[in-house]
MMTF fields as JSON, N, C-alpha, C and O atoms, coordinates in Angstrom:
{
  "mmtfVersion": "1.0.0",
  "mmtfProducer": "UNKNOWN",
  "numBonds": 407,
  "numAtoms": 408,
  "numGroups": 102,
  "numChains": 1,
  "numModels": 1,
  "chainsPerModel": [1],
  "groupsPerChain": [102],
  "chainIdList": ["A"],
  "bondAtomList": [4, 2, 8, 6, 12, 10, 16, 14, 20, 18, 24, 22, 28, 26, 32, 30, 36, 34, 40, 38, 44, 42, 48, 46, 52, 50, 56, 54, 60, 58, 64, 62, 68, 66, 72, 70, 76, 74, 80, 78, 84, 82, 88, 86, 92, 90, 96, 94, 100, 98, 104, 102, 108, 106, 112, 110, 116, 114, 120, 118, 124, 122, 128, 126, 132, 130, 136, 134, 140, 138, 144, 142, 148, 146, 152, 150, 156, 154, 160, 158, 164, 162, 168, 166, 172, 170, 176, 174, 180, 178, 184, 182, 188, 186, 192, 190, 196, 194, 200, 198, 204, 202, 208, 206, 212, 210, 216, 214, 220, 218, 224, 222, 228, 226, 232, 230, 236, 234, 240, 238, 244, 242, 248, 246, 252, 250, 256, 254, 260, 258, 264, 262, 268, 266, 272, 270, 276, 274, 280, 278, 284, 282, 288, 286, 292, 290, 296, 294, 300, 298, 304, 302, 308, 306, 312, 310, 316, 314, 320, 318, 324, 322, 328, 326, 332, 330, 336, 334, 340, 338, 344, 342, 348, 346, 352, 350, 356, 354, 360, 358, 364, 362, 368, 366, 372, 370, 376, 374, 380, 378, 384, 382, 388, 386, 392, 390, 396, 394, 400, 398, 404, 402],
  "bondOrderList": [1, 1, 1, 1, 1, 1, 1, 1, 1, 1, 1, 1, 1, 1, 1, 1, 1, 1, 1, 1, 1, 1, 1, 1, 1, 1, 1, 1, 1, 1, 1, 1, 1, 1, 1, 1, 1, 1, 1, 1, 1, 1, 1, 1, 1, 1, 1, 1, 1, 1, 1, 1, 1, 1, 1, 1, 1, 1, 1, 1, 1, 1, 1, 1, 1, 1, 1, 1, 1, 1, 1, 1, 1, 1, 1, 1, 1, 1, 1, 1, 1, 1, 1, 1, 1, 1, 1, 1, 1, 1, 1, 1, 1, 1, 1, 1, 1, 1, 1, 1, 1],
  "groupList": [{"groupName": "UNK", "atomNameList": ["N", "CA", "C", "O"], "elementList": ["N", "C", "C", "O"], "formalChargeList": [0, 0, 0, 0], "bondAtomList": [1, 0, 2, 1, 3, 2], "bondOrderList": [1, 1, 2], "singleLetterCode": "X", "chemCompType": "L-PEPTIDE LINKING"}],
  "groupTypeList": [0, 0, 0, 0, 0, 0, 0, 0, 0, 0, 0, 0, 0, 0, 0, 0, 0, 0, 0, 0, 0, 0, 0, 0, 0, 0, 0, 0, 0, 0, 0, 0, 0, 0, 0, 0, 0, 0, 0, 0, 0, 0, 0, 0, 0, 0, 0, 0, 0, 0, 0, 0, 0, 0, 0, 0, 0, 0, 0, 0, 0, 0, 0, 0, 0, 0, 0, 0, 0, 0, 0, 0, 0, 0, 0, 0, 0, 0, 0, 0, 0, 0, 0, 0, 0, 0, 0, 0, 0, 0, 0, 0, 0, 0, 0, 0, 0, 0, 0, 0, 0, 0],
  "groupIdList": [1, 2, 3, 4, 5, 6, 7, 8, 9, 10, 11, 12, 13, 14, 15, 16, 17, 18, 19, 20, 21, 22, 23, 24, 25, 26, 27, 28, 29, 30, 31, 32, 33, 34, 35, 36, 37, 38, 39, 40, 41, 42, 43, 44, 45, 46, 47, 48, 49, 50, 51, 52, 53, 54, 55, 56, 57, 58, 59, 60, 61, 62, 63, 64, 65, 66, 67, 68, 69, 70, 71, 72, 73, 74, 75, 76, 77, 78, 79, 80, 81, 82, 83, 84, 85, 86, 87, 88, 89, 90, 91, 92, 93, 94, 95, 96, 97, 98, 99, 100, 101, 102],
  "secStructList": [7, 7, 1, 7, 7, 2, 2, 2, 2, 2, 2, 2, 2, 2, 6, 6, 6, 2, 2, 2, 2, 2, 2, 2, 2, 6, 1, 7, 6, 6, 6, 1, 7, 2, 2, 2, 2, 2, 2, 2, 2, 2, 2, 2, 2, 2, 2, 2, 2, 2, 2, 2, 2, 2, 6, 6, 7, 6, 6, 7, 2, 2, 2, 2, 2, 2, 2, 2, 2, 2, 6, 1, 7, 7, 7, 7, 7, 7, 7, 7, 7, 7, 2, 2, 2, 2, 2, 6, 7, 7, 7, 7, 7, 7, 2, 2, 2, 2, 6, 7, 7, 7],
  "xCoordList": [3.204, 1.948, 1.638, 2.456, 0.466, -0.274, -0.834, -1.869, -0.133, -1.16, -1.467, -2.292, -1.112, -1.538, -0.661, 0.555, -1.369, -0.641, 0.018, -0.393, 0.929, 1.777, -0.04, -0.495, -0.536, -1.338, -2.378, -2.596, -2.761, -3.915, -3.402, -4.067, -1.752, -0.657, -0.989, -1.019, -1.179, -0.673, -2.112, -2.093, -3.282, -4.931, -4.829, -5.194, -4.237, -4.734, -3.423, -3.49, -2.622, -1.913, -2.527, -2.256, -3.246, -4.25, -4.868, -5.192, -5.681, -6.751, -6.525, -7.25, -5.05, -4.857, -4.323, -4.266, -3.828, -3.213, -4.692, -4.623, -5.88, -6.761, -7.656, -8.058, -7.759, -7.907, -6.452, -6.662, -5.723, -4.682, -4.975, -5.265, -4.98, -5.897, -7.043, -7.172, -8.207, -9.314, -9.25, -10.147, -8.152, -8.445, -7.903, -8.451, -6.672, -6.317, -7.171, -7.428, -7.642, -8.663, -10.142, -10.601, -10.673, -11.525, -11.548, -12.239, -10.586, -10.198, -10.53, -10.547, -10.713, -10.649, -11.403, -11.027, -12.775, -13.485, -13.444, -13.465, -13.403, -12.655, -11.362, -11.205, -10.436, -9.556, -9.217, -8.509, -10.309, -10.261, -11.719, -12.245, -12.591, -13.705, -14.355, -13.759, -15.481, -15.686, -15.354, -14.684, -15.783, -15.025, -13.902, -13.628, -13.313, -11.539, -11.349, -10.855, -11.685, -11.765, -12.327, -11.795, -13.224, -13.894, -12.886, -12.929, -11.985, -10.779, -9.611, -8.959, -9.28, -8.19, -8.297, -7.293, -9.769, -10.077, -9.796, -9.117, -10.295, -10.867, -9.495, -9.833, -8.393, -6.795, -6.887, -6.896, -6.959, -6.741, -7.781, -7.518, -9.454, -10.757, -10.364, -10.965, -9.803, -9.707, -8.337, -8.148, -7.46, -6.44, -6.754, -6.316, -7.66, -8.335, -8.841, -8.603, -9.788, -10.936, -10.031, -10.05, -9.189, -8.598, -7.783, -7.71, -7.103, -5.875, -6.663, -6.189, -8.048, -9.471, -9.745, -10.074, -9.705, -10.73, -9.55, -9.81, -7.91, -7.192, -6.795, -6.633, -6.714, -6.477, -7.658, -7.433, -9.12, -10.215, -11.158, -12.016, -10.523, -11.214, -12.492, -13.031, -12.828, -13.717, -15.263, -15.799, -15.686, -17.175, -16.643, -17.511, -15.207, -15.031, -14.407, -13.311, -15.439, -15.113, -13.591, -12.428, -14.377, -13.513, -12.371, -11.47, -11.837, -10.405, -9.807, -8.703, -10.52, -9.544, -9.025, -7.878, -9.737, -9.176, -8.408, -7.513, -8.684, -7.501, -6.126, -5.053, -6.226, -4.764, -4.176, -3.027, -5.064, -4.754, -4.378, -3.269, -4.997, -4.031, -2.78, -1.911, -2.5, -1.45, -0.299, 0.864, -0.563, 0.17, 0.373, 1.015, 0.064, 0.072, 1.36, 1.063, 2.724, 3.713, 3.293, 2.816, 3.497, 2.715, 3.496, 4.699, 3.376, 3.225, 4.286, 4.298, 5.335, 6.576, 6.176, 5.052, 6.694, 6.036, 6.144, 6.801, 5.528, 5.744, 6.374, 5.894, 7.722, 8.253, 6.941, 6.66, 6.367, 5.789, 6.568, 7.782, 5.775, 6.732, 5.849, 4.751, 7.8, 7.449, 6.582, 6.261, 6.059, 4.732, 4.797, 3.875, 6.129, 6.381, 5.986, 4.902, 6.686, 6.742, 5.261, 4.704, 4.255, 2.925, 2.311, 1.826, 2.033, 1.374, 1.475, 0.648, 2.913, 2.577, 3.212, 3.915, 2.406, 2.305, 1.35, 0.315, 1.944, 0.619, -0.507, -0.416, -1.673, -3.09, -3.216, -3.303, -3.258, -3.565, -5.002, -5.669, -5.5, -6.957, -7.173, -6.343, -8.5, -8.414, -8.862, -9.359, -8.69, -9.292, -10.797, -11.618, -11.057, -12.926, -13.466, -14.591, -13.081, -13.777, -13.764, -14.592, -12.316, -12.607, -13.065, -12.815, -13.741, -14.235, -13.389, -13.799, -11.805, -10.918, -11.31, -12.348, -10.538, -10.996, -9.177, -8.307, -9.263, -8.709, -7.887, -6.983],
  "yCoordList": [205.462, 205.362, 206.704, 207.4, 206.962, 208.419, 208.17, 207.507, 208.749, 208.668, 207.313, 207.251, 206.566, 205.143, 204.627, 204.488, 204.312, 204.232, 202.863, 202.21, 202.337, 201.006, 200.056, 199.186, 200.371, 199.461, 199.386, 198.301, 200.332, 200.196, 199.655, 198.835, 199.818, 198.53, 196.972, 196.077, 196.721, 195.297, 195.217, 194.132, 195.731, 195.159, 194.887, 193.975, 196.035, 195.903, 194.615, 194.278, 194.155, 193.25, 191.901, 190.858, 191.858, 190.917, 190.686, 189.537, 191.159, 191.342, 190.765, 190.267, 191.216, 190.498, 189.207, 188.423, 188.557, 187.433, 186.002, 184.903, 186.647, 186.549, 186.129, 185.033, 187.287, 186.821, 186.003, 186.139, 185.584, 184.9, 183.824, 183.137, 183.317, 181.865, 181.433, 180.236, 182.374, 181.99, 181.795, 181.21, 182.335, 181.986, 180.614, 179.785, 180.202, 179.049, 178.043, 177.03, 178.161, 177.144, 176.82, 175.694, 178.033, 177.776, 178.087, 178.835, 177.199, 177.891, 176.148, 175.94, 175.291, 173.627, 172.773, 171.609, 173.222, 172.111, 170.794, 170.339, 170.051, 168.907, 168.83, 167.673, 169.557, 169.185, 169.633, 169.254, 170.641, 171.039, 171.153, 171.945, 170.343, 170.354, 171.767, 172.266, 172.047, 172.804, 172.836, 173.767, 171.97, 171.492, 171.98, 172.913, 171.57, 171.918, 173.46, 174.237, 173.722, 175.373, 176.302, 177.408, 176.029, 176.324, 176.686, 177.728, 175.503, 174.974, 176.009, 176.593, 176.295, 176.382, 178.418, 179.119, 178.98, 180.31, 180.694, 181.697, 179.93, 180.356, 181.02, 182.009, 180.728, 181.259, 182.81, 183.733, 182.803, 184.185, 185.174, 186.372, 184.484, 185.164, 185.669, 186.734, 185.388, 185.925, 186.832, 187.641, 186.553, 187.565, 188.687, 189.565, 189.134, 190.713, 191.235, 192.372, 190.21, 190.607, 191.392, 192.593, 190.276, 191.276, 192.799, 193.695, 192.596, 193.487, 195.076, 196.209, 194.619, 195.332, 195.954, 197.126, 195.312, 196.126, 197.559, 198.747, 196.552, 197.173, 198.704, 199.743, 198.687, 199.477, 200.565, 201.728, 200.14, 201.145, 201.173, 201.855, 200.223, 199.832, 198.761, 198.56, 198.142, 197.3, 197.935, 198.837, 197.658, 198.364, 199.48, 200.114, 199.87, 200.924, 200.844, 201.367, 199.82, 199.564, 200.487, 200.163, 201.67, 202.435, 202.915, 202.445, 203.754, 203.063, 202.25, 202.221, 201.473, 200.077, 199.616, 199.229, 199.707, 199.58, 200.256, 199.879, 201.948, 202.941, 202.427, 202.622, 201.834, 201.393, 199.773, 199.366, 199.399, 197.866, 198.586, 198.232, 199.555, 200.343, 200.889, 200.712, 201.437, 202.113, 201.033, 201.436, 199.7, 198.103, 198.037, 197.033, 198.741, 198.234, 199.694, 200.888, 199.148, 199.865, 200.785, 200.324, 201.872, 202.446, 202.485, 202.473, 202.515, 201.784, 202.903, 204.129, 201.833, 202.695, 204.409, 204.331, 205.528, 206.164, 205.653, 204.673, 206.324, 205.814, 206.834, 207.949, 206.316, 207.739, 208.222, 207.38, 209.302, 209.477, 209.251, 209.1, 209.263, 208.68, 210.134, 210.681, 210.368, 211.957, 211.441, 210.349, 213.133, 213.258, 212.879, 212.678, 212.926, 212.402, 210.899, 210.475, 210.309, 208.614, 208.467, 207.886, 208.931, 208.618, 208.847, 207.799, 210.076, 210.414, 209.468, 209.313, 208.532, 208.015, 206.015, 205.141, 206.154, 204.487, 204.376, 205.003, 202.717, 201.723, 201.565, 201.682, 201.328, 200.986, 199.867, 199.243, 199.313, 197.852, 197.334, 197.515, 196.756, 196.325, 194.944, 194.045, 194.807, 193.793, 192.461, 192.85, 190.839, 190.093, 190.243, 190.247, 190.378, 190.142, 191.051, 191.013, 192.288, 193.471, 193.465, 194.063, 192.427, 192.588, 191.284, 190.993, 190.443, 189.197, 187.843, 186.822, 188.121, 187.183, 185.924, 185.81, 185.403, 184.246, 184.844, 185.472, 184.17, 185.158, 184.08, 184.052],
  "zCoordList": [-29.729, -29.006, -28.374, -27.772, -28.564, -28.05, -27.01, -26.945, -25.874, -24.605, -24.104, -23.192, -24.404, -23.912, -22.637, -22.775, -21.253, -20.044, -20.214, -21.173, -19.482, -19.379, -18.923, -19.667, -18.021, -17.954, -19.565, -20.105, -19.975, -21.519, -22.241, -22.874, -22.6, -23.32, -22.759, -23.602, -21.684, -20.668, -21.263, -21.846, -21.432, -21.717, -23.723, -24.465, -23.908, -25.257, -25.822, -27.004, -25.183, -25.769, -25.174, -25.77, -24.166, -23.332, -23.918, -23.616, -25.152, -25.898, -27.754, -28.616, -27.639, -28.933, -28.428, -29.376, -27.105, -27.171, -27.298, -27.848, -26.544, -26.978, -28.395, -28.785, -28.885, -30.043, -31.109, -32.314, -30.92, -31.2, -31.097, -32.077, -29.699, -29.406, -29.738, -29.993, -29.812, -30.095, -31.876, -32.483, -32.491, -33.982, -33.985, -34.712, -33.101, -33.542, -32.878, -33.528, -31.707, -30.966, -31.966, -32.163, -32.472, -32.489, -34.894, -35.586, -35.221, -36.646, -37.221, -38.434, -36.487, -36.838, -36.447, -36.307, -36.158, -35.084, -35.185, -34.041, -35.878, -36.198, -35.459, -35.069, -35.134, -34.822, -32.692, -31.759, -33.002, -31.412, -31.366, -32.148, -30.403, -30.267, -29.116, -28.161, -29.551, -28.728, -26.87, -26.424, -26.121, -25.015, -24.936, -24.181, -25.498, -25.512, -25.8, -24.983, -26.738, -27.147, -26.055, -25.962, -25.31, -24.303, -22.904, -22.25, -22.67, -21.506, -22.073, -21.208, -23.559, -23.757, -23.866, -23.991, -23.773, -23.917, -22.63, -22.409, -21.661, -20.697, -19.777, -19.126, -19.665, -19.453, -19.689, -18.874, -21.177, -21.891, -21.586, -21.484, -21.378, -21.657, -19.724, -19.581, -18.652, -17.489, -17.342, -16.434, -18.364, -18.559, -18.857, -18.114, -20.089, -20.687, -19.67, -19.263, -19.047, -18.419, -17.262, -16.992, -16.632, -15.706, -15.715, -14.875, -17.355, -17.651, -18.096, -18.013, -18.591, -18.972, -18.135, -18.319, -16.727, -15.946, -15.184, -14.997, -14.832, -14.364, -15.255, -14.614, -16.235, -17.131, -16.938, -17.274, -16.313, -16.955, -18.519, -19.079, -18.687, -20.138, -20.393, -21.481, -19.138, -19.14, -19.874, -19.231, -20.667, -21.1, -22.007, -22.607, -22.232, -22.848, -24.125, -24.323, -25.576, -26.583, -27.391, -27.632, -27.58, -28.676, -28.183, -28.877, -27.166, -26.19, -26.544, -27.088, -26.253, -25.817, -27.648, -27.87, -28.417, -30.024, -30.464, -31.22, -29.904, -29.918, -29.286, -29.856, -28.211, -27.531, -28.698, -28.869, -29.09, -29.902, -31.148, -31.545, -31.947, -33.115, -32.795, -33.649, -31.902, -30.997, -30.984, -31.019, -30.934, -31.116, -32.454, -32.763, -33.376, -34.87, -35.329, -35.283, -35.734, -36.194, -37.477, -38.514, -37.28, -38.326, -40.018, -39.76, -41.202, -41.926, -42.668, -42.559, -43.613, -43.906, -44.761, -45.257, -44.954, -46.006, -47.466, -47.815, -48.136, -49.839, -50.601, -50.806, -51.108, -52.103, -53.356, -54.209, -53.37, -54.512, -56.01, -56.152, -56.846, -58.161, -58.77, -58.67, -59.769, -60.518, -61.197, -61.664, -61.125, -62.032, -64.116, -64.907, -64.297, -65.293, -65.115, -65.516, -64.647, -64.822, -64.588, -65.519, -63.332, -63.339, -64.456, -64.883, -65.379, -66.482, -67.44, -68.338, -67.214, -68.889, -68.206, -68.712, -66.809, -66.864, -66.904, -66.677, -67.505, -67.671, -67.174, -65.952, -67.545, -66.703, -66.756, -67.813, -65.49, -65.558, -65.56, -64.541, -66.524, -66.528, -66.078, -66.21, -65.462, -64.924, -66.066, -67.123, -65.869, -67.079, -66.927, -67.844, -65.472, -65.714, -65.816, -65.316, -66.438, -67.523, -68.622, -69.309, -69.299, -70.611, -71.135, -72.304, -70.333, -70.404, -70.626, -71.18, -69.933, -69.984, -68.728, -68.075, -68.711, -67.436, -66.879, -67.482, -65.265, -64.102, -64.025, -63.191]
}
């Protein structure tokens, strides 16, 4: 993490616990009615808000996404493959170019 204070961590993880809940609350309406989804946000939706404002991030979109990427482990490297083996692999074509069914 670059620069990101202990409090912009405590918001931007406020923010995904957030959206966490709201996918599962609100992913079934049939099964959680709005009402309920409403009761069950409202915990988390005063957690950001608070962890948001403490942090300095309240109103301050692109920040605050910078600190929620900053949460995302960054991604293993890739051994390149010799330039031999690339030149002479396979191309994979897809079926619905050559008018196969998928």
């Amino acid at each position: 993490m670059t620069g990101t204070t202990s409090e912009e961590l405590l918001a931007a993880q406020a923010c995904l616990r957030l959206l966490h809940t709201a996918r599962a609350a609100l992913s079934d309406p049939a099964a959680v009615p709005p009402a309920a989804a409403a009761t069950l946000l409202a915990g988390p939706i005063a957690e950001a808000d608070d962890a948001l404002r403490r942090a300095g991030l309240a109103g301050n979109e692109a920040v605050l996404i910078d600190r929620i990427y900053d949460l995302t482990p960054p991604a293993p490297p890739r051994s390149p493959e010799p330039p031999a083996a690339a030149a002479h692999a396979p191309v994979a074509r897809s079926c619905a170019r050559k008018g196969g069914r998928s």
